[in-house]
C-alpha positions as a printed NumPy array, in Angstrom:
array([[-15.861,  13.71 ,   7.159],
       [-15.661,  10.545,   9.172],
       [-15.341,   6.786,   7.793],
       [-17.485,   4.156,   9.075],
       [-14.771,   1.6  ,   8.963],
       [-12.528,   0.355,   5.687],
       [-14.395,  -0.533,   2.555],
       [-15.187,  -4.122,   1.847],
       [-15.698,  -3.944,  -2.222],
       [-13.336,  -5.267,  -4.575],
       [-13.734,  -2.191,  -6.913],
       [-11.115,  -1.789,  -9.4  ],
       [ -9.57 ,  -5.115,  -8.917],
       [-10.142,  -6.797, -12.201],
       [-10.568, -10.299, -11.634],
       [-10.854, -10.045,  -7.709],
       [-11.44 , -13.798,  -6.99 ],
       [ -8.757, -15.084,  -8.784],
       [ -6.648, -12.801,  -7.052],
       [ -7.8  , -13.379,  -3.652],
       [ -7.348, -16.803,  -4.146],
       [ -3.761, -16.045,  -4.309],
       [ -3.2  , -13.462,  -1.701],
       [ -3.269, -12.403,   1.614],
       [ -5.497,  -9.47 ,   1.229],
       [ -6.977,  -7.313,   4.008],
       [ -7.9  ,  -3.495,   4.868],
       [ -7.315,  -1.614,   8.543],
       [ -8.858,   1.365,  10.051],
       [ -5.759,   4.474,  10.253],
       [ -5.857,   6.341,  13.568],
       [ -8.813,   8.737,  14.436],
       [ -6.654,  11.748,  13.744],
       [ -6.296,  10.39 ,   9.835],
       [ -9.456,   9.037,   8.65 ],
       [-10.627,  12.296,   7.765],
       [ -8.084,  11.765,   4.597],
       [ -7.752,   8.169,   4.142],
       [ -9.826,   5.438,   2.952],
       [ -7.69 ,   3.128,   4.308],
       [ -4.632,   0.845,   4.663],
       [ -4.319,  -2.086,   2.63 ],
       [ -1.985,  -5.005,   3.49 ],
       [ -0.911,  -8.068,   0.769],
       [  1.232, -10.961,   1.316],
       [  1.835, -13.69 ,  -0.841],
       [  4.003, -16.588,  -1.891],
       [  3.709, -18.132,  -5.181],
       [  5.364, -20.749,  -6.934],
       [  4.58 , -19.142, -10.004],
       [  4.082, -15.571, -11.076],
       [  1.167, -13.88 , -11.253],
       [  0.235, -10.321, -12.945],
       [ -2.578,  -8.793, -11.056],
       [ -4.599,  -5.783, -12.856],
       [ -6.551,  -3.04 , -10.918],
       [ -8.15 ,  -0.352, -12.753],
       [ -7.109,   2.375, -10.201],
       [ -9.35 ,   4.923,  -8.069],
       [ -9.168,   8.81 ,  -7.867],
       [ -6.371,   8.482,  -5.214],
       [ -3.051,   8.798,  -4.59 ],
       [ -1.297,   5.788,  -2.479],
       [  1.758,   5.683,  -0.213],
       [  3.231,   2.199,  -1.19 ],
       [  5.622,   0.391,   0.802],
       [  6.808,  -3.278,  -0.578],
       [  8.806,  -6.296,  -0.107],
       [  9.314,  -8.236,  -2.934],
       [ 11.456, -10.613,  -5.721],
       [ 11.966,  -8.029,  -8.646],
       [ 12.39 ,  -9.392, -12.239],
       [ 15.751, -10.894, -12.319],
       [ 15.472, -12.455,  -9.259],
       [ 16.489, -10.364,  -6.507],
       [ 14.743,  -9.211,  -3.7  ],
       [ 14.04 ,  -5.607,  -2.972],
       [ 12.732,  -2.985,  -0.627],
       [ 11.018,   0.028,  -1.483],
       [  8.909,   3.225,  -0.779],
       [  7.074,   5.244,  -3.475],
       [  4.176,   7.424,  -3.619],
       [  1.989,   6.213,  -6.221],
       [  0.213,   8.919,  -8.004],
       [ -3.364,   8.448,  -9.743],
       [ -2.928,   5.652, -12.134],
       [ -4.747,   6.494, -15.663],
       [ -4.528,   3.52 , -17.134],
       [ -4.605,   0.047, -15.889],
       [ -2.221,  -1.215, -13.835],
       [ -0.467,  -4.388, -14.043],
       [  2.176,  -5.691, -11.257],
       [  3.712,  -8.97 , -11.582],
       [  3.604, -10.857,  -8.468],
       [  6.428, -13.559,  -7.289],
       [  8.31 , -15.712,  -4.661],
       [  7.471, -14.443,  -1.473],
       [  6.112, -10.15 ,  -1.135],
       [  4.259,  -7.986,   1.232],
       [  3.031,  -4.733,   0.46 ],
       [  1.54 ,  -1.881,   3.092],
       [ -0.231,   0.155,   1.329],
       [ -2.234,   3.882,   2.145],
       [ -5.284,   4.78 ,  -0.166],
       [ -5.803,   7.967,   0.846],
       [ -9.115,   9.574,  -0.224],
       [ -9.425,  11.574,  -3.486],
       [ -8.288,  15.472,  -2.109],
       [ -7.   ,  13.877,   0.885],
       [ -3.345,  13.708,   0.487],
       [ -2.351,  17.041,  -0.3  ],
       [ -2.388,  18.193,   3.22 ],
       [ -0.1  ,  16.188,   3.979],
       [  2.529,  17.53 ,   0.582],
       [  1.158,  20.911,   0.682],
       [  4.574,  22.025,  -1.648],
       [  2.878,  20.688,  -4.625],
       [ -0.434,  20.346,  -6.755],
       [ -1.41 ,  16.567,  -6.109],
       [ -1.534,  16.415, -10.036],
       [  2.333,  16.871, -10.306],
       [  1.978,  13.11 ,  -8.851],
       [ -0.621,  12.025, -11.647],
       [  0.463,   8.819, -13.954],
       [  3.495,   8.861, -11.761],
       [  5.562,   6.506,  -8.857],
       [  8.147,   8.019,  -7.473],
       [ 10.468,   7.38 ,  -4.733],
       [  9.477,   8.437,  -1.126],
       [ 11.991,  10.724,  -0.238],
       [ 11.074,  12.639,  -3.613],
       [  7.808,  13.728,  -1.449],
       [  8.919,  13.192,   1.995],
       [ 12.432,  14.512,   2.808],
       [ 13.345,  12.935,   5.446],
       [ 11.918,   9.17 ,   4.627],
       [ 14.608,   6.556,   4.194],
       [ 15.141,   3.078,   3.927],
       [ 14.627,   2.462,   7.878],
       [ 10.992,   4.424,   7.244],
       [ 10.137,   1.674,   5.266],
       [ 11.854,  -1.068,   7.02 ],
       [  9.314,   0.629,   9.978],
       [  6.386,  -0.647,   8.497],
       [  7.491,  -4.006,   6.636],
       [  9.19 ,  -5.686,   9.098],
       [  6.718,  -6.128,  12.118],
       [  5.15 ,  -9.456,  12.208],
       [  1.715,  -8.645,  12.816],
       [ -0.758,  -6.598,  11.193],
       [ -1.431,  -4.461,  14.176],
       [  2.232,  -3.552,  14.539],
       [  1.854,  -2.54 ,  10.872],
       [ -1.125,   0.083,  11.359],
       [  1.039,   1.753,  14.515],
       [  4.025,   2.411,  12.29 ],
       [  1.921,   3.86 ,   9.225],
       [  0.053,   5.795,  12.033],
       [  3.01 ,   7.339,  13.129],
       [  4.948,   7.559,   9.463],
       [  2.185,  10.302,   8.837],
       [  0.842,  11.528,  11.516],
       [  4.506,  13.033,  11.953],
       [  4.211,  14.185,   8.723],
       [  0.832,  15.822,   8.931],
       [ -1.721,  17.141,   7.869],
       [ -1.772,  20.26 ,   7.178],
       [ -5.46 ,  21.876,   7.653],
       [ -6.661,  22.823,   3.979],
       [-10.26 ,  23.946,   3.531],
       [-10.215,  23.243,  -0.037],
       [ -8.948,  19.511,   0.212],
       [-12.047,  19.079,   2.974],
       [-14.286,  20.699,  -0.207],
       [-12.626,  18.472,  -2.978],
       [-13.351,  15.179,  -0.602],
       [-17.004,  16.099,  -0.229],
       [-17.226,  16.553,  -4.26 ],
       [-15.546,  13.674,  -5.523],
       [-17.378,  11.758,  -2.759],
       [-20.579,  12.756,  -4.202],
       [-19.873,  11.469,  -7.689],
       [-18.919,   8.223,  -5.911],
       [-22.716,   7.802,  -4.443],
       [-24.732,   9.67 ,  -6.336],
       [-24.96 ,   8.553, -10.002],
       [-27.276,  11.491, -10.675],
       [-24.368,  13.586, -10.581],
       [-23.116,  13.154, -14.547],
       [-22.038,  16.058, -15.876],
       [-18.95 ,  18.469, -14.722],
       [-21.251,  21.423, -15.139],
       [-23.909,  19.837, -12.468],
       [-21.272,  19.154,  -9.963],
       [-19.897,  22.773, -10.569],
       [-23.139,  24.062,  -9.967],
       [-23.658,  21.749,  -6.261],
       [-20.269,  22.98 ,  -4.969],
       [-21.417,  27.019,  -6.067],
       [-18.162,  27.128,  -8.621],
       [-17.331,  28.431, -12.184],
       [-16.357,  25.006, -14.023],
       [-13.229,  26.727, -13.824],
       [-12.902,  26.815, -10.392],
       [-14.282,  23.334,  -9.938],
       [-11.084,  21.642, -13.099],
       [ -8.438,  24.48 , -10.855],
       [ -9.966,  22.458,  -7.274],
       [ -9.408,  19.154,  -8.678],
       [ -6.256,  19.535, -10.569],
       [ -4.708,  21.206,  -7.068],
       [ -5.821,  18.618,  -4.39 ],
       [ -7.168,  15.583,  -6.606],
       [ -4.962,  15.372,  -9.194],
       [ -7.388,  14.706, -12.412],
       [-10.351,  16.71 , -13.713],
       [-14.089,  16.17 , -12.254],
       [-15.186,  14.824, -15.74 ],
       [-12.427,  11.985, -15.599],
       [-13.275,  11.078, -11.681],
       [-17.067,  10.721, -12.915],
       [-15.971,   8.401, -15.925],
       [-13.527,   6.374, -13.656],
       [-16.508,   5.396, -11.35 ],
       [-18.881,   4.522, -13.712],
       [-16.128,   2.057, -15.172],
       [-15.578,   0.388, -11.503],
       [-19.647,   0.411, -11.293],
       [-19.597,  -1.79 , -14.887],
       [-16.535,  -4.085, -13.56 ],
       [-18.665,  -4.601, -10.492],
       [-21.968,  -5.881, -12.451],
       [-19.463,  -7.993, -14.96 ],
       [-17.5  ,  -9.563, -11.271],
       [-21.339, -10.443, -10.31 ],
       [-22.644, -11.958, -13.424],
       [-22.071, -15.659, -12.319],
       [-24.245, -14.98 ,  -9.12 ],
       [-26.936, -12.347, -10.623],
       [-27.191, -13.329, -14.404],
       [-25.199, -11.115, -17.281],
       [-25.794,  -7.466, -16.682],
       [-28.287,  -5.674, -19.29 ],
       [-25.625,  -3.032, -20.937],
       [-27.566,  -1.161, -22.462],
       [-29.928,  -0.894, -18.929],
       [-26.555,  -0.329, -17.54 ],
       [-25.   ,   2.646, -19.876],
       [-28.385,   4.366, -18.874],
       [-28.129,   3.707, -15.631],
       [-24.446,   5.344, -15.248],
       [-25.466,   8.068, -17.968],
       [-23.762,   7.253, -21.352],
       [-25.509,   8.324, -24.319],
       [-25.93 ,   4.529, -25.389],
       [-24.587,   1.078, -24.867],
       [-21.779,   1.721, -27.929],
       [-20.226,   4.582, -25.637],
       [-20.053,   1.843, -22.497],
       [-18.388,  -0.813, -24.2  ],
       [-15.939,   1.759, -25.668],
       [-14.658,   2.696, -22.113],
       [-14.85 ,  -0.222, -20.445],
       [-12.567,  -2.016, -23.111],
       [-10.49 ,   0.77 , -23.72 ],
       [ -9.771,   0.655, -19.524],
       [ -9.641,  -2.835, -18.934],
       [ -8.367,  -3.937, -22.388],
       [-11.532,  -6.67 , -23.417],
       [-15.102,  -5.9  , -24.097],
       [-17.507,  -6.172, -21.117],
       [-19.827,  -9.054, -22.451],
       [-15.925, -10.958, -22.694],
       [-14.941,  -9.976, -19.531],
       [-18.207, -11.108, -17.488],
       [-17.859, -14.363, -19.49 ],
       [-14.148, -15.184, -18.31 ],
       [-14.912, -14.216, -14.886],
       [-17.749, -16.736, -14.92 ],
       [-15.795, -19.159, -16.115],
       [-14.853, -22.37 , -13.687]])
């Protein structure tokens, strides 16, 4: 699998505009050797004089995080996690001055490089660095955060992991193709039709995904049509209000009902409110 460059969508960023109005937010290619398993690095810098929460309604994939930033009471603080897939919405308070440099790798694509561990041990969870990678320590992260520019940046996440990998893993190459095929092709609705594409029991397929994606097939299918919906809501000012209930066939739901139910249950207000406040001047 090659990339053809970082993705320019703002899926899964609930609210993008306002939040690009008050960031620094751009994406970078990794080195040739790593694009086979990452989507890409993300970089965000900010400085606010007051605090902002930003939501983002998270993808299939597990993220190395590495941040700057003024904590709660104040202080300032350094860090290193690896963020596991997020299942619910995720809310970070931004304040003062923060960078974060971030790697989205792609769904299946990071266990190669933790091969100890089923990337589901990781799921709903954030946890420190060295808890994954040994040998990582504050100066690891003080690697990445404290060149000035951005291409200084990409060099010392290039290195942070091509030193730590990857492993080759036939099955994480099979689970990228798969979940990469429920991203583009909408047909693709049901666990047992994807089971049938990849030539695996359903049993197989939930043991594949739990092992190098870290959620099921049938929650990776739901979590894309929910970005597709918070797309058409983001793009109601410019196109006119989605049709819903054109929509919920469009991304397979039984009806409109079963739509709304997901979408507010993810992103915590009904679609028809959400496309309105977006809208909004």
């Amino acid at each position: 699998m090659t990339s053809s460059g970082p993705r320019r969508d703002t899926r899964g960023i609930v609210d993008a505009a306002e939040l690009l109005a008050r960031v620094r937010f751009r994406r970078h290619e990794p080195a040739p050797a790593l694009r086979p398993y990452l989507e890409h690095y993300w970089f965000i810098d900010w400085s606010l004089s007051e605090p902002y929460a930003s939501h983002v309604v998270p993808h299939p994939s597990v993220n190395v995080v590495f941040q700057r930033y003024r904590d709660d009471s104040g202080q300032d603080a350094m860090s290193g996690e690896v963020a596991g897939i997020g299942l619910e919405l995720f809310t970070k308070k931004l304040m003062g001055v923060g960078r974060v440099c971030g790697v989205q790798f792609r769904p299946g694509g990071f266990r190669p490089f933790a091969p100890q561990w089923p990337v589901s041990e990781w799921t709903g969870r954030r946890v420190p660095l060295d808890e994954v990678f040994a040998d990582a320590d504050l100066a690891s992260v003080e690697a990445v955060l404290s060149p000035e520019t951005d291409h200084a940046r990409v060099a010392a996440l290039d290195a942070f992991l091509l030193a730590r990998g990857p492993a080759p893993d036939p099955q994480a190459a099979q689970a990228m193709e798969l979940v990469e095929l429920v991203r583009t092709d909408r047909t693709v609705r049901r666990v047992s039709e994807l089971a049938r594409t990849a030539g695996l029991s359903s049993r197989s397929l939930q043991r594949l995904f739990a092992h190098h994606v870290g959620v099921g097939p049938k929650w990776v299918i739901l979590r894309y049509r929910i970005h597709e919906a918070l797309e058409r809501a983001e793009g109601g000012e410019t196109q006119g209000s989605p049709d819903w209930a054109e929509l919920a066939a469009e991304l397979g739901y039984s009806d409109q009902a079963h739509l709304v139910r997901d979408f507010t249950a993810t992103v915590g207000v009904p679609p028809t409110a959400y496309a309105r406040r977006v809208s909004d001047p």
